[in-house]
DOTISE-832232 format. One record per residue (C-alpha): residue in three letters; x, y, z. Coordinates in steps of 0.25 Angstrom, whole numbers, padded with zeros to 4 digits, always signed. Layout:
<sites>
alaXYZ/...
</sites>
This chain:
<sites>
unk-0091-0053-0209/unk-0095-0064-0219/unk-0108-0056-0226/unk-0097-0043-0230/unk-0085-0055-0234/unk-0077-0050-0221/unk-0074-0065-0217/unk-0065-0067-0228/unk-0056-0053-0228/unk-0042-0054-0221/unk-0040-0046-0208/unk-0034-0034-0214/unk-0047-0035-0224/unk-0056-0037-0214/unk-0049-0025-0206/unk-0051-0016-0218/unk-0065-0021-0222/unk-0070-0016-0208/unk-0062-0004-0206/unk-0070+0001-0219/unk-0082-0005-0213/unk-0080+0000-0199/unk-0075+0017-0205/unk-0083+0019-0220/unk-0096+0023-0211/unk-0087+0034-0204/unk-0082+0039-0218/unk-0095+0040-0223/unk-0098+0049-0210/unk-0087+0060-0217/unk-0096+0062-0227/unk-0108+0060-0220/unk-0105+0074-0210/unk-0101+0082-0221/unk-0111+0078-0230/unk-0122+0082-0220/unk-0117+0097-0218/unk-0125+0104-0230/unk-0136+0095-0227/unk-0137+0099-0213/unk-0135+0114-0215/unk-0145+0114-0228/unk-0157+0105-0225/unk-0156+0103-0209/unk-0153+0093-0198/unk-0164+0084-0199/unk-0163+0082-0212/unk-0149+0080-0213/unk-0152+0069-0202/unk-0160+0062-0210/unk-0152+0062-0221/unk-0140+0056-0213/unk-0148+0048-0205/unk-0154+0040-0221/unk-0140+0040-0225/unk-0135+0033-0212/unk-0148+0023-0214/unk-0145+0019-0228/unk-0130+0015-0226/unk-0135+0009-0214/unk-0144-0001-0222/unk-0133-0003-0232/unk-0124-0008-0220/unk-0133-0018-0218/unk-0139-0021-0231/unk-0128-0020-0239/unk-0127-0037-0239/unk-0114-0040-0236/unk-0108-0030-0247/unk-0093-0024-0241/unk-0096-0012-0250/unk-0111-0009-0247/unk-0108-0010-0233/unk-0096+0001-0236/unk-0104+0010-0243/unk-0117+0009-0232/unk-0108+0013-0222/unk-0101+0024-0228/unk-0116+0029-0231/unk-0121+0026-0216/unk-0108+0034-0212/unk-0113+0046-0220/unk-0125+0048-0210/unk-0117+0043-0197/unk-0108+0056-0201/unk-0121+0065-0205/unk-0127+0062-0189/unk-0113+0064-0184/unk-0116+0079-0186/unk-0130+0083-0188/unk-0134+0078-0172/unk-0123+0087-0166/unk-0128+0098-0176/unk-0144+0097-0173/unk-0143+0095-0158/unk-0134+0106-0156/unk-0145+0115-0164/unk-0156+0111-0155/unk-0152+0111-0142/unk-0153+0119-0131/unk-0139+0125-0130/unk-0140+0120-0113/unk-0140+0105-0118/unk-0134+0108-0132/unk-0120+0099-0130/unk-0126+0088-0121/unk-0137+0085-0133/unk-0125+0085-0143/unk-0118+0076-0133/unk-0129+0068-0132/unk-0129+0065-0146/unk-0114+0061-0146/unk-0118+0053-0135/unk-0128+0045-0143/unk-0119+0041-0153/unk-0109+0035-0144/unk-0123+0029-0140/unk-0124+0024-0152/unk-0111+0016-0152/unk-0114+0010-0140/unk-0128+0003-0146/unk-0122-0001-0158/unk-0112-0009-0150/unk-0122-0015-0142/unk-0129-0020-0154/unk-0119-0024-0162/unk-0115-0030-0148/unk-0130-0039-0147/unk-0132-0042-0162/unk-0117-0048-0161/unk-0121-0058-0150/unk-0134-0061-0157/unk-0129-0062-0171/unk-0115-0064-0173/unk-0109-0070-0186/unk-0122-0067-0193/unk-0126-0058-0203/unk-0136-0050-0193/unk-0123-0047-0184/unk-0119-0035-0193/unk-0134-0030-0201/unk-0142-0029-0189/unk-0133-0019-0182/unk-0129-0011-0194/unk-0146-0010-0198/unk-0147-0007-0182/unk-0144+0006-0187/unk-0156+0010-0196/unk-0164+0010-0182/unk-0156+0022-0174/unk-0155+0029-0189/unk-0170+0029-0191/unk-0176+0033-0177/unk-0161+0043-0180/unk-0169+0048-0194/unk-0182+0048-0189/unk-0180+0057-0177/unk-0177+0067-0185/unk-0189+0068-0190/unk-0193+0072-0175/unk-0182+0083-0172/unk-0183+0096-0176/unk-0175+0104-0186/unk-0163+0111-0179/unk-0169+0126-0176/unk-0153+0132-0179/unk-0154+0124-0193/unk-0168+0132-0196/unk-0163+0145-0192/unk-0152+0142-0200/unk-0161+0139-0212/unk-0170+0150-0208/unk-0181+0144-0203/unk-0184+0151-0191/unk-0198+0149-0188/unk-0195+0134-0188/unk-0181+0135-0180/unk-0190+0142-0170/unk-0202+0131-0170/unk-0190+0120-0170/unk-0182+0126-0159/unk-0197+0129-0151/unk-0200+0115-0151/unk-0187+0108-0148/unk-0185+0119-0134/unk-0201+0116-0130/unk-0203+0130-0130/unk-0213+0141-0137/unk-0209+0148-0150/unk-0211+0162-0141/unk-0199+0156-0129/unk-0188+0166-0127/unk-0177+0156-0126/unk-0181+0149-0139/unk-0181+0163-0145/unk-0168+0166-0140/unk-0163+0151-0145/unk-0167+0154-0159/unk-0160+0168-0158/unk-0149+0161-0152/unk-0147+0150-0166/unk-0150+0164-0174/unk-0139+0170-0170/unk-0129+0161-0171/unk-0135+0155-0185/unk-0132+0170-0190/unk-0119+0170-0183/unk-0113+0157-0190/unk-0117+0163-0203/unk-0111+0175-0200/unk-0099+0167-0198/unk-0100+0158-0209/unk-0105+0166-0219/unk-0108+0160-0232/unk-0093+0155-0233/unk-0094+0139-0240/unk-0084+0126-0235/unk-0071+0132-0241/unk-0070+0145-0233/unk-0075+0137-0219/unk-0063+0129-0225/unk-0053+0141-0226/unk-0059+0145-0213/unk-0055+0133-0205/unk-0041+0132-0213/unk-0036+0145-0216/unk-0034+0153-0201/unk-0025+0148-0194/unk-0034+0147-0180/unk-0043+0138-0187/unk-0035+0130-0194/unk-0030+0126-0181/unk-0044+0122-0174/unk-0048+0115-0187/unk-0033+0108-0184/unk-0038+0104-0170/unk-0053+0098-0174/unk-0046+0091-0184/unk-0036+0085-0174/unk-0045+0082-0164/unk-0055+0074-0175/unk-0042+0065-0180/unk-0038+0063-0165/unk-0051+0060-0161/unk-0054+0048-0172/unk-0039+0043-0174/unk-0038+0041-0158/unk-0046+0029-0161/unk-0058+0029-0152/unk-0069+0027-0163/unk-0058+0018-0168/unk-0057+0009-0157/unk-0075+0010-0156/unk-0078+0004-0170/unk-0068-0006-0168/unk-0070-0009-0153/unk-0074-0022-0154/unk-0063-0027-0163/unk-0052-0019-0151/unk-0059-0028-0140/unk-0056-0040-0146/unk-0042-0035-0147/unk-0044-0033-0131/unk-0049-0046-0127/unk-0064-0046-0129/unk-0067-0059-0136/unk-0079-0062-0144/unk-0088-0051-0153/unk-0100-0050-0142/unk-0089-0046-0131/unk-0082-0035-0140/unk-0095-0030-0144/unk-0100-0028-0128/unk-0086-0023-0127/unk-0089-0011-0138/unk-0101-0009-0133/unk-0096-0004-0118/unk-0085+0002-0126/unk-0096+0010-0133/unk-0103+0013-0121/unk-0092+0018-0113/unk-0089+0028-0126/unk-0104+0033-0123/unk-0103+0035-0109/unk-0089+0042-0109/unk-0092+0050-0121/unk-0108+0056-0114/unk-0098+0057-0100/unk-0086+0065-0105/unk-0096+0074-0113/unk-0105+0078-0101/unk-0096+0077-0088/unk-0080+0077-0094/unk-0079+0087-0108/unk-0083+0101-0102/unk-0077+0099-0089/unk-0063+0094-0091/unk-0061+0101-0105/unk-0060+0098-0119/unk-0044+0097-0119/unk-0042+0088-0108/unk-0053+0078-0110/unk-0048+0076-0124/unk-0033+0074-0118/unk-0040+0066-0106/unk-0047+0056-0116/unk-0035+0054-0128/unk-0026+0052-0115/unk-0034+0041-0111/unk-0035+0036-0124/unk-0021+0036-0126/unk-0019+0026-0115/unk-0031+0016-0120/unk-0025+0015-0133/unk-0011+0013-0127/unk-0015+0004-0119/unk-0023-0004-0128/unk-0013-0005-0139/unk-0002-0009-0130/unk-0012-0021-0125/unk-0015-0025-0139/unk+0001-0024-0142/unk+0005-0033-0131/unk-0004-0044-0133/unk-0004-0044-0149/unk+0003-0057-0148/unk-0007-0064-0136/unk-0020-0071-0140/unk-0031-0068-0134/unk-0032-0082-0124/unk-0018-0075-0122/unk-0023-0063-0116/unk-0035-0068-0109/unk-0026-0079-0102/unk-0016-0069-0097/unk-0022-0060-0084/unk-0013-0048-0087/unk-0016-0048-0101/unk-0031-0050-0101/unk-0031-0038-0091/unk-0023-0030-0100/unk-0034-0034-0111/unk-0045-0030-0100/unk-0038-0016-0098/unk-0037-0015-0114/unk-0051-0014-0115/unk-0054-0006-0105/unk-0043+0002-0112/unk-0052+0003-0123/unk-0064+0009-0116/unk-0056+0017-0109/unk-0052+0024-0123/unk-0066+0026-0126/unk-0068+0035-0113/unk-0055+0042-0118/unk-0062+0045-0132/unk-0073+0049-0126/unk-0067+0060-0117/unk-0058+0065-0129/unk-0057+0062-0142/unk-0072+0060-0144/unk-0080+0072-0143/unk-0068+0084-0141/unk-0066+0086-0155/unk-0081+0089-0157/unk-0079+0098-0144/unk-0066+0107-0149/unk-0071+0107-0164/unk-0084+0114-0160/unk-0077+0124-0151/unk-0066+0128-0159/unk-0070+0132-0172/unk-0077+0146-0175/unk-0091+0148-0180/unk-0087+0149-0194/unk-0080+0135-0198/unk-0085+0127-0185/unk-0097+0120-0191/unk-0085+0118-0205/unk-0073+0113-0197/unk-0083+0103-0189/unk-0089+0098-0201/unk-0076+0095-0205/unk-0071+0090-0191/unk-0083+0078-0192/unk-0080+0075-0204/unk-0065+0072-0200/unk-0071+0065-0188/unk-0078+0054-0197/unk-0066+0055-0205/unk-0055+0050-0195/unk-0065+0042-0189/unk-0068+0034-0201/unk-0051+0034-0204/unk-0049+0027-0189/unk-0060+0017-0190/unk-0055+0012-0205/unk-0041+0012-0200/unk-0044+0005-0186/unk-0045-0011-0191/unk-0034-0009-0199/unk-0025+0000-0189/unk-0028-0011-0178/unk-0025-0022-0189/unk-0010-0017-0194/unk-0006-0013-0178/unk-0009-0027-0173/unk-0022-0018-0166/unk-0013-0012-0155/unk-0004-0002-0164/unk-0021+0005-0168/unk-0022+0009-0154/unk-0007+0013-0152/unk-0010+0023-0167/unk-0023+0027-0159/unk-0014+0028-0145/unk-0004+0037-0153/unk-0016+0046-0160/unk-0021+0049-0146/unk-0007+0052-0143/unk-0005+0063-0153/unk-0021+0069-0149/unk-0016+0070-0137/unk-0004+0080-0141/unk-0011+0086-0149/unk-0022+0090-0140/unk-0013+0095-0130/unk-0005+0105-0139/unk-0019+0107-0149/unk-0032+0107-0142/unk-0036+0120-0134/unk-0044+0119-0124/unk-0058+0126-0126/unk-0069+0135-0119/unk-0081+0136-0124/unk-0090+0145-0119/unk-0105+0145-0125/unk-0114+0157-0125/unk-0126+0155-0131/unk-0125+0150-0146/unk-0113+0156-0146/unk-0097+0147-0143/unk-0087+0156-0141/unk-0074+0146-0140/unk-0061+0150-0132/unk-0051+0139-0135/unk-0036+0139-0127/unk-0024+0131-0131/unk-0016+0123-0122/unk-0006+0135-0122/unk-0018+0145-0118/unk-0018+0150-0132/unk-0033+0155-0136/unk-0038+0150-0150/unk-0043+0163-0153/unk-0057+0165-0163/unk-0065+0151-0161/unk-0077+0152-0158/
</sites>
């Protein structure tokens, strides 16, 4: 705190000060997914990669050589969020291009997967170099330059993976797609399926041009907006992104160890073990409900299953911190049914990360894909990411402040009453959707909860 002058700002400038520090990453990250669009359609996935992946590097190394400068360390952050929101996109795009359409969803899953991973070793880190180096300047360079090693075995792996073969034919290189598509299936040039498999991306590459045509942003735009049936499932994407930020979840992670000390967990090496198994029960929950939960109980009812139980966390929670705002902590250690009641408040809080994970966290993602038709899919969720970083980046500025103007409990009531409203809207909004998947081909059927039929998606 002392190197960036921190030490010597007021509370409400120090909860503004790390509100910026905490959210300007994931305002960069807006920029960052549209900005990677042309680049990605123009010049390739790899390529783009990189490019993301040097972006993310240099504002990396200005984190942490920026000497102590409030403004430098700002400005690094914004630009390491420019490529955080670049790989939020590209992955997702490149895998689904080279898999086999049997494994397709569980390597996209996989990947999603990994950057819950990834949460979970940077709070084990940050958890280890706390205990080794607290109060030192090492305590806050060696984890953010940490991250110049992922980066680079990121960058340099790219150099071993081949072009996406759907991006080739796109560009019309055939002979290559072919080669590419040969070597990643383990199978010879002359293979009926992999012949079949190129015809297959063939196909559909001419049918999304015959169904995009040559039309630019501002008739995708008048697509979206002017009838009436897509102007409602843009409506619901757009719903479902603001809900799925605002109910505080991503919130409540960056700030977690801060909200444990709220709870009763003494001492900085405590509070970061305690994020660390709060990470790790994300990840777990998260890989669980994708493989065992989502396709078998539904999209609706695991997303009204989870923001009900987040509901009650957050309930509970905030009704815990209001009635012992005026206890101390020797208060509430030395008083059995309130130090349970704090015991219970943070299982409360790992709790609503299992909700999260069974609703709010990957359905948006789910409906948004399946909603839309050929023509403004790719449009409307380019725009849908880009709010995702948007709100997310509005609920982590806000959440230092928010926790300091409501004495800390009132933040989880405004989240308790976000879910509240999700959870209404859901019922009377969010249909209920089949998917059934032929070939390269979606064909979507989605019912409202009257029985209705949202005719034309698909």
């Amino acid at each position: 705190m002392s190197d960036f002058g921190l030490d010597n700002q007021t509370d409400h400038e120090y909860a503004n000060t790390k509100g910026w520090i905490v959210s300007i990453a994931t305002a960069g990250a807006v920029f960052g997914c549209f900005g990677c669009l042309p680049l990605n359609d123009r010049f390739g996935r790899r390529f783009t990669l990189r490019v993301a992946t040097v972006v993310y590097i240099a504002g990396v190394l200005g984190q942490g050589l920026c000497g102590g400068n409030i403004s430098g360390l700002y400005a690094s952050r914004f630009i390491s969020g420019i490529g955080i929101g670049a790989t939020t996109v590209i992955p997702s795009v490149y895998i689904s291009e080279i898999s086999p359409k049997a494994i397709r969803g569980l390597l996209t899953l996989q990947y999603a997967a990994c950057q819950q991973l990834g949460v979970v070793f940077g709070f084990f880190i940050n958890y280890g170099v706390t205990k080794s180096y607290a109060g030192t300047e090492t305590q806050w360079m060696l984890p953010t330059l940490l991250q110049l090693l992922p980066a680079a075995l990121w960058g340099l792996g790219t150099f071993l993976c081949p072009e996406s073969p759907r991006w080739l034919l796109y560009v019309g290189q055939r002979e290559k797609a072919l080669t590419t598509l040969s070597r990643l299936r383990h199978a010879p040039l002359e293979d009926p399926t992999l012949q079949a498999e190129i015809a297959g991306m063939d196909a559909r590459i001419l049918h999304e041009s015959e169904a995009t045509g040559s039309v630019g942003m501002w008739e995708l735009a008048k697509e979206t907006f002017v009838p009436v049936e897509n102007r409602r499932r843009f409506f619901l994407i757009f719903m479902a992104t603001l809900f799925s930020q605002w109910s505080g979840a991503n919130a409540i992670t960056q700030y977690s160890p801060t909200i444990f000390g709220y709870l009763g967990i003494d001492g900085d090496e405590a509070k970061f073990l305690a994020t660390g198994i709060y990470a790790v029960v994300k990840f777990v929950s998260t890989l669980a409900f994708a493989l065992f939960i989502v396709d078998f109980i539904g999209r609706r009812r695991s997303l009204m299953t989870g923001i009900t139980l987040q509901l009650v966390t957050l309930i509970y929670v905030g009704g815990y911190l209001g009635g012992t705002s005026s206890m101390s902590p020797e208060h509430i250690s030395d008083t059995p049914g309130v130090s349970r009641a704090s015991t219970a408040a943070i299982v409360a809080i790992y709790f609503h990360a299992v909700a999260w994970s069974i609703g709010w966290f990957s359905i948006p993602y789910l409906v948004g894909s399946e909603i839309f038709p050929t023509k403004i899919r790719s449009f409307n969720m380019s725009i849908a990411m880009g709010f995702h970083w948007a709100f997310y980046f509005g609920c982590s500025r806000a959440m230092p402040s928010l926790l300091s103007a409501t004495h800390k409990w009132g933040a989880f009531v405004f989240f308790g009453c976000i879910c509240l409203t999700s959870l209404v809207y859901v019922f009377f909004a969010m249909p209920v959707s089949y998917i059934a998947i032929c070939g390269e081909r979606i064909t979507d059927v989605c019912v409202g909860h009257n029985g209705k039929i949202l005719r034309g998606i698909g």
